[in-house]
matplotlib code that plots the C-alpha trace (Angstrom):
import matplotlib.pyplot as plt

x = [82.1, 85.1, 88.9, 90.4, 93.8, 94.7, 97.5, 96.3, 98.2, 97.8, 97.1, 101.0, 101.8, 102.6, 102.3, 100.1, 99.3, 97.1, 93.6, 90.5, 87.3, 84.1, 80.8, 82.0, 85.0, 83.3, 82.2, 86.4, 87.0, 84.6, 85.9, 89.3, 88.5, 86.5, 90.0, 91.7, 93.3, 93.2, 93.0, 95.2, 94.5, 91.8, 91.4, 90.7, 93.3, 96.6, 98.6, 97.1, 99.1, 102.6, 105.8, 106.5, 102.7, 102.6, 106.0, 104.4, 101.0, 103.0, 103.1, 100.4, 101.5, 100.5, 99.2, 97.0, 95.6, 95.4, 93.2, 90.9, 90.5, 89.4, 87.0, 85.1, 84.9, 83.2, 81.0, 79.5, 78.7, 76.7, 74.8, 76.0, 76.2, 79.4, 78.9, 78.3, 80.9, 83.6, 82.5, 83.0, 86.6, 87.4, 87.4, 89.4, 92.6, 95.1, 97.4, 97.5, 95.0, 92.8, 93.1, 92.4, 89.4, 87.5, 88.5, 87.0, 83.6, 83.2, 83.4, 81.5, 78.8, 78.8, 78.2, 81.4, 82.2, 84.5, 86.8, 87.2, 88.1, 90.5, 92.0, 93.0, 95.7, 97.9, 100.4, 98.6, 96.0, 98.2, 95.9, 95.4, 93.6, 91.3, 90.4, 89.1, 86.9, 85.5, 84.6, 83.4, 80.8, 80.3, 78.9, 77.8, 80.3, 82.3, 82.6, 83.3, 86.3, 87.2, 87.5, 89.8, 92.0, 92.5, 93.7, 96.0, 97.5, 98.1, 99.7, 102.1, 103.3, 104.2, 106.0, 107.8, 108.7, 110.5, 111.9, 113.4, 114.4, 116.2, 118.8, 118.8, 121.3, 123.6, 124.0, 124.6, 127.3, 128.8, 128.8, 130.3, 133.1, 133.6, 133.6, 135.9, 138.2, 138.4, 139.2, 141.4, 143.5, 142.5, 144.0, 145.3, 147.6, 149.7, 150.9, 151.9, 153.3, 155.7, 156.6, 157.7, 159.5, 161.5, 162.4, 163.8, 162.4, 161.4, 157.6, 155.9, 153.5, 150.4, 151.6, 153.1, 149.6, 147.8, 150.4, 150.3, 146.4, 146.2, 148.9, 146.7, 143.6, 144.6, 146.6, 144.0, 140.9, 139.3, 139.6, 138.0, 135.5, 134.7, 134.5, 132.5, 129.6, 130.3, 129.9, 126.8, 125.2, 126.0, 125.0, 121.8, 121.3, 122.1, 119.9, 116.6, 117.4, 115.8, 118.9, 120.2, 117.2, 116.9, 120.7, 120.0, 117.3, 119.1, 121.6, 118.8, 117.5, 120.7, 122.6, 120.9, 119.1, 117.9, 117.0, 114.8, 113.0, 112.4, 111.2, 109.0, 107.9, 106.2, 104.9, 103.0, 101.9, 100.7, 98.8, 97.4, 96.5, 95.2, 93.1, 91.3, 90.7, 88.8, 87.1, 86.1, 84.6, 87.4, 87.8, 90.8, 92.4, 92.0, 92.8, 96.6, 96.9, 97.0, 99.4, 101.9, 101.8, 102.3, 105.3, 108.6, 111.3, 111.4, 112.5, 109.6, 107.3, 108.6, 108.2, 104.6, 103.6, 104.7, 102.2, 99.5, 99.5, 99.4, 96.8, 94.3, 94.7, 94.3, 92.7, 94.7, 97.2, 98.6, 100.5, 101.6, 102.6, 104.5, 107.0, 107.8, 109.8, 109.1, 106.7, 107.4, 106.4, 103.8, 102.6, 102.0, 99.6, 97.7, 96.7, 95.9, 93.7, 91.8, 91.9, 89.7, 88.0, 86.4, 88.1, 90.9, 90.5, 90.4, 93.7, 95.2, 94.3, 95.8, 98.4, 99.8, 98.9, 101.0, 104.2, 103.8, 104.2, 107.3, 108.6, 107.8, 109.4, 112.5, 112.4, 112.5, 115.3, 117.5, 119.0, 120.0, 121.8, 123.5, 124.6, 127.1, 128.8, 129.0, 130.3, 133.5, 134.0, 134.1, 136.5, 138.8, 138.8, 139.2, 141.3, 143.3, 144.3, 145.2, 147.4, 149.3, 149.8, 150.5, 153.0, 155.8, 155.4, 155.8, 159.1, 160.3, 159.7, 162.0, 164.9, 164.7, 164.6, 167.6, 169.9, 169.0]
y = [157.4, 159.5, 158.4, 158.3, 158.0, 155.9, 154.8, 151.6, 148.9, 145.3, 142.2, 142.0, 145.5, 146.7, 149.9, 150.1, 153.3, 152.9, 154.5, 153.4, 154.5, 155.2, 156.4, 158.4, 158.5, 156.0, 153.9, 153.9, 153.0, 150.4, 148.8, 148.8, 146.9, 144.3, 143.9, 143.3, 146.5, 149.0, 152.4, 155.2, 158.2, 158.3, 161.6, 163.1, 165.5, 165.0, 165.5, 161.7, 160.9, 159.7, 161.4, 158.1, 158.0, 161.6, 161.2, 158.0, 159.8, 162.8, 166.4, 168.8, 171.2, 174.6, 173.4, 170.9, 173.9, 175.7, 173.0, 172.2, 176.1, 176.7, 173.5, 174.5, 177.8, 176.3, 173.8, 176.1, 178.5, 176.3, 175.9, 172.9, 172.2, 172.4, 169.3, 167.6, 169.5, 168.5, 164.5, 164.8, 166.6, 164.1, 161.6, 164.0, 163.9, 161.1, 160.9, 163.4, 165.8, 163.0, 161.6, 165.5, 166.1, 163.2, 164.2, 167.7, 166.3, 164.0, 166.9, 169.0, 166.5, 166.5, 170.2, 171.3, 174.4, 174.8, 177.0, 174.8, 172.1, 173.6, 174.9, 171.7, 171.5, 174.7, 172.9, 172.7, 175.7, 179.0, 181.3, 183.8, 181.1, 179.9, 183.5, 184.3, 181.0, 181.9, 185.8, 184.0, 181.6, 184.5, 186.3, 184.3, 185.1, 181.7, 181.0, 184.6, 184.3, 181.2, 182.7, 185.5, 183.1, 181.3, 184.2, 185.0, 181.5, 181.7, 185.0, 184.2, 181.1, 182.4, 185.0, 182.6, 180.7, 183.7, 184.3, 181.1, 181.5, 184.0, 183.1, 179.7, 180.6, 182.6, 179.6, 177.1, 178.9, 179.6, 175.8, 175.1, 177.4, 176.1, 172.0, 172.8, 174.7, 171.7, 169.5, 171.3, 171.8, 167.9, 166.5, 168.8, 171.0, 168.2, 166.4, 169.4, 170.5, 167.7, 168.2, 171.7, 170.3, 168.1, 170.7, 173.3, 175.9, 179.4, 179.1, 182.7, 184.1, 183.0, 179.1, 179.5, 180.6, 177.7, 175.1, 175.7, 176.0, 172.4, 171.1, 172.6, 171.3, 167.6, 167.5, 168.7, 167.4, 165.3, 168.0, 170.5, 168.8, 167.4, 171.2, 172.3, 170.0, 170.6, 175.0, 174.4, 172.5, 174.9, 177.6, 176.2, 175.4, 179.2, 181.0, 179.1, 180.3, 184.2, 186.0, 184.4, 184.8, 188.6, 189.2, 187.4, 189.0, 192.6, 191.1, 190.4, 194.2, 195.4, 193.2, 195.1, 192.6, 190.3, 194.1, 194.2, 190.7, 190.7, 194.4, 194.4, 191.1, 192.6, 194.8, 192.9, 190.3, 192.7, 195.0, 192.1, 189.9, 193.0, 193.7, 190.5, 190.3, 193.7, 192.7, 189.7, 191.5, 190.9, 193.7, 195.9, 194.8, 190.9, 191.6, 193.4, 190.8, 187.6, 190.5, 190.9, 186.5, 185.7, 188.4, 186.4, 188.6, 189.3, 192.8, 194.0, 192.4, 193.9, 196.7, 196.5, 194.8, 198.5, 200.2, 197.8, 198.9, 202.1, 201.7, 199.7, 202.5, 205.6, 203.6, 205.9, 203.6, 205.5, 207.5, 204.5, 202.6, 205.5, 205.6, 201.6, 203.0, 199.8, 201.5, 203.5, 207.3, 206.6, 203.5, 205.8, 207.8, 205.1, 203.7, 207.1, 207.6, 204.6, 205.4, 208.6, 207.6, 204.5, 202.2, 201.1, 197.1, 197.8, 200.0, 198.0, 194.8, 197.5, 198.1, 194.9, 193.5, 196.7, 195.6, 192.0, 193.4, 195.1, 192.2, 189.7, 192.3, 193.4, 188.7, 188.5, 190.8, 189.8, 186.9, 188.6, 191.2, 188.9, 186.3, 188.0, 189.1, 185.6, 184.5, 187.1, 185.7, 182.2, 183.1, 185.0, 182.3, 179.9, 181.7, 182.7, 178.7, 177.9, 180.7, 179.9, 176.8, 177.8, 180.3, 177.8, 175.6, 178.1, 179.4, 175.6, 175.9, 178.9, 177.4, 174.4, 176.6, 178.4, 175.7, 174.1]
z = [-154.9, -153.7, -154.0, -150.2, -149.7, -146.3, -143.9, -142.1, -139.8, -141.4, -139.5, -138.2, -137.4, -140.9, -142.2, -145.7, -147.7, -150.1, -151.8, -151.8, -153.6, -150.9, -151.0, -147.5, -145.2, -142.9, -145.8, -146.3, -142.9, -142.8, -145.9, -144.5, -141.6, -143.4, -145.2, -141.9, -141.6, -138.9, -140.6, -138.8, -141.3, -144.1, -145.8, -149.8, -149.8, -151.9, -148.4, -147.5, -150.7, -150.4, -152.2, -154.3, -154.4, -156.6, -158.1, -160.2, -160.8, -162.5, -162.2, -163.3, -165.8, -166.5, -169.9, -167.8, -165.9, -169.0, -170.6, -167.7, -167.0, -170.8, -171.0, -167.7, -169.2, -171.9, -170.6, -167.7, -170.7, -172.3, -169.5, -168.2, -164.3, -162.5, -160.8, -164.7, -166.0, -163.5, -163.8, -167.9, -167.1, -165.0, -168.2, -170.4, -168.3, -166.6, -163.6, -160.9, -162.6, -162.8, -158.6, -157.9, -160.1, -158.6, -155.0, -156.3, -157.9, -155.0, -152.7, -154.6, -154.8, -150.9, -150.6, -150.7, -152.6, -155.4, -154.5, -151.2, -152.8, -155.2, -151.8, -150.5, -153.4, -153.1, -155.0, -158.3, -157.7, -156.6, -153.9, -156.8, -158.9, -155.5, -154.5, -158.5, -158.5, -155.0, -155.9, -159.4, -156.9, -154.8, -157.6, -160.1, -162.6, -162.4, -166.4, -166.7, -164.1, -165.6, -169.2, -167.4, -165.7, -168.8, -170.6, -167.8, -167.3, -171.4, -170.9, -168.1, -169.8, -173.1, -171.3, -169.1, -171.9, -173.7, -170.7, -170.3, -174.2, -173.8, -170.9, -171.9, -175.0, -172.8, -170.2, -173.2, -174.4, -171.1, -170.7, -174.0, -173.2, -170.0, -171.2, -174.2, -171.7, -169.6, -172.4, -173.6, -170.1, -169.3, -172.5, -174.9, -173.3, -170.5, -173.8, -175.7, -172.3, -172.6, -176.0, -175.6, -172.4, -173.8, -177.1, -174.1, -175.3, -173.9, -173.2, -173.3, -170.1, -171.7, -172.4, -169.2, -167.8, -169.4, -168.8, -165.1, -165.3, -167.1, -164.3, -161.1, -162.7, -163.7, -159.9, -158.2, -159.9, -157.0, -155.3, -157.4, -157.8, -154.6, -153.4, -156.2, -155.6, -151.3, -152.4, -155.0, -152.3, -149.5, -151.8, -152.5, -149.1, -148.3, -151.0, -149.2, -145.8, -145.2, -144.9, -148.2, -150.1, -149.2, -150.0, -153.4, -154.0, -153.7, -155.7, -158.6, -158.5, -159.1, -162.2, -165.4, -167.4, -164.6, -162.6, -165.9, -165.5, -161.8, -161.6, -164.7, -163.9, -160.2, -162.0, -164.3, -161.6, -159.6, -162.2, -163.4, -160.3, -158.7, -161.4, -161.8, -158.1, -157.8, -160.8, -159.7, -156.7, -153.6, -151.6, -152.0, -148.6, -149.2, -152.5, -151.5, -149.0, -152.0, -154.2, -151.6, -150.9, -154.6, -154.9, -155.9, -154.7, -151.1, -151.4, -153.8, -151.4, -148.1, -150.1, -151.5, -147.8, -146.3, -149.1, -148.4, -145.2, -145.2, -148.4, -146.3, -143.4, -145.6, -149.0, -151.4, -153.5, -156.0, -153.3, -151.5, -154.7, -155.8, -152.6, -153.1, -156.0, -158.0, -160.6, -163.1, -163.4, -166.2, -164.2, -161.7, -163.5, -164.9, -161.7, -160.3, -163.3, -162.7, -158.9, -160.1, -162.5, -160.5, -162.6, -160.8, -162.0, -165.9, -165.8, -164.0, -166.4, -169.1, -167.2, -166.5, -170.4, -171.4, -169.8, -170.7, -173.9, -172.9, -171.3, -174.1, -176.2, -174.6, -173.9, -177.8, -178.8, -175.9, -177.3, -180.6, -178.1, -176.2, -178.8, -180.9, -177.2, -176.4, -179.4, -178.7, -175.2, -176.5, -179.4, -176.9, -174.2, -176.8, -179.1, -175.6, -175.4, -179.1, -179.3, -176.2, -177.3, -180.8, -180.3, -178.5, -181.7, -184.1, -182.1, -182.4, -186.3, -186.7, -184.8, -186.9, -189.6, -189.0, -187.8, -191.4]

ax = plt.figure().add_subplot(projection="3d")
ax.plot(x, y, z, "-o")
ax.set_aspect("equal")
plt.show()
């Protein structure tokens, strides 16, 4: 039996989605009409599956993909059947993983192949992952491939998760600064403002600065606000467009420590994706091609798309890689070594675990770096407040202490 998702007319004209398990698609239809429906689309794939439809099954994690990569490892190891290994997964996870892993069996059992039917989901299975598992059927190396993949997938999310670490403390603070300057000018400073008003007394710049800050921002709030949330949305709106996403992009390549992320991370997804391909026998052209797709930033990949070409024409990569400017000099050499030597997929597996390293390191001592900086610039922004407001009240106190 196979899980079909369906769009059918009811009895009075009505829309219904719905799913519906069948021994075949006609089967489906068949027991639709029997129901009094009239069935309009019937199909396996997730895109028969409504938005509200996924939203309430859940969204597959990397940790899900983790998990079900590592346990088919396992089971085809031991000599268990992919079709028998897929129908005991299916019991071992819930929600969307679960919907897609039957559609998957189902098709399998049909005569579908795997990497087919992992196809139909791009969503939840990137290219990369598709194009290992079909050079793993083509070959006969699947648990092999699937063993590799694993190890990959672990990889890339620990690294994202350092990643992620280590900005995540610099944007906190930022906020915190930010909400406890807007208290501050929101309810602090006006009342104070009126205090000092009413003493007469000389304010200097900086309460004059703040004071007229806190009075733009509490006459103007609608406002601000209102236009803040009209520019995120424009600006959000802008980065996904072409031109906005190339002029971010440059933009990313050239700030210092998210230059280090972006290029460092090409690197390593290239090294490393490159690497398992070839070793999982695609050839180097289809190979570049899935590189080139997966590439994040739209300048590195412009960039690598030019070298592919002219790799695929003349078949001699180092060269090409080299004028990209992307890699490194000692990259560089690496890759031509392996290029030589004949073994072009294990350096560049090296390669690419090397700089994870890098990354992961350079990840982990970031935050220790860039803590104690923000601490300053929310003690000086801070600080920057208190003591305008401070110094007006400490003037007050010395001519009260002089008329006594």
């Amino acid at each position: 039996m196979a899980l079909y998702f369906y769009q059918a007319l009811s009895k009075d004209g009505k829309k219904i989605k719905g799913q519906i398990d069948a021994g075949s698609e006609a089967d489906a239809r068949f027991a639709l009409t029997r129901k009094g429906m009239f069935p309009i689309s019937i199909g396996t794939g997730e895109g028969q599956m409504s938005l509200f439809k996924r939203m309430l099954l859940g969204k597959v994690t990397i940790k899900d993909k983790i998990l079900f990569t590592k346990q088919l490892a396992v089971l085809l190891k031991s000599g268990i059947p992919l079709l028998q290994a897929l129908e005991l997964l299916v019991e071992q996870f819930e929600g969307r993983l679960r919907a897609i892993l039957i559609d998957i069996k189902d098709s399998v059992k049909e005569g579908s192949s795997f990497a087919e039917c992992l196809g139909r989901y791009p969503g939840v299975f990137s290219n990369i992952y598709v194009q290992l598992v079909r050079a793993g059927e083509a070959t006969g190396n699947l648990e092999t491939i699937l063993v590799r993949l694993t190890s990959y997938l672990e990889r890339k999310l620990e690294v994202d998760k350092k990643v992620k670490s280590a900005m995540r403390g610099p944007i906190i603070q930022i906020g915190v600064v930010v909400l406890v300057v807007i208290v501050l000018l929101t309810f602090v400073v006006p009342k104070m403002a009126a205090t000092f008003a009413q003493g007469g007394a000389q304010m200097p710049w900086a309460t004059r600065v703040i004071m007229n800050l806190s009075s733009f921002f509490t006459g103007h709030y609608i406002i601000l606000i209102v236009g803040s949330i009209i520019s995120l949305g424009s600006f959000l709106y802008w980065s996904k467009t072409a031109a906005g996403r190339r002029i971010l992009d440059k933009i990313k390549l050239k700030i210092p420590i998210i230059k280090f992320f972006t290029r460092y991370g090409a690197i390593v997804q290239f090294a490393e994706t490159l690497g398992m391909l070839l070793e999982g026998g695609v050839n180097l052209s289809e190979a570049l091609d899935i590189v080139v797709k997966i590439t994040s930033n739209s300048i590195l990949s412009s960039a690598l798309s030019e070298a592919r070409d002219k790799i695929i024409k003349e078949g001699k990569i180092t060269e090409y890689l080299k004028q990209t400017n992307i890699f490194p000099p000692i990259a560089i050499y690496l890759i031509k070594t392996g290029e030589e030597s004949g073994k072009l997929d294990e350096m560049l597996l090296t390669l690419g675990t090397n700089y994870e390293m890098e990354l992961s390191e350079y990840a982990d001592g970031l935050s220790a770096k860039i803590e104690p900086i923000m601490l300053l610039v929310m003690a000086g922004v801070v600080g920057f407040v208190v003591i305008a407001m401070a110094l007006p009240m400490m003037k007050m106190g010395e001519v009260v202490s002089n008329i006594k």
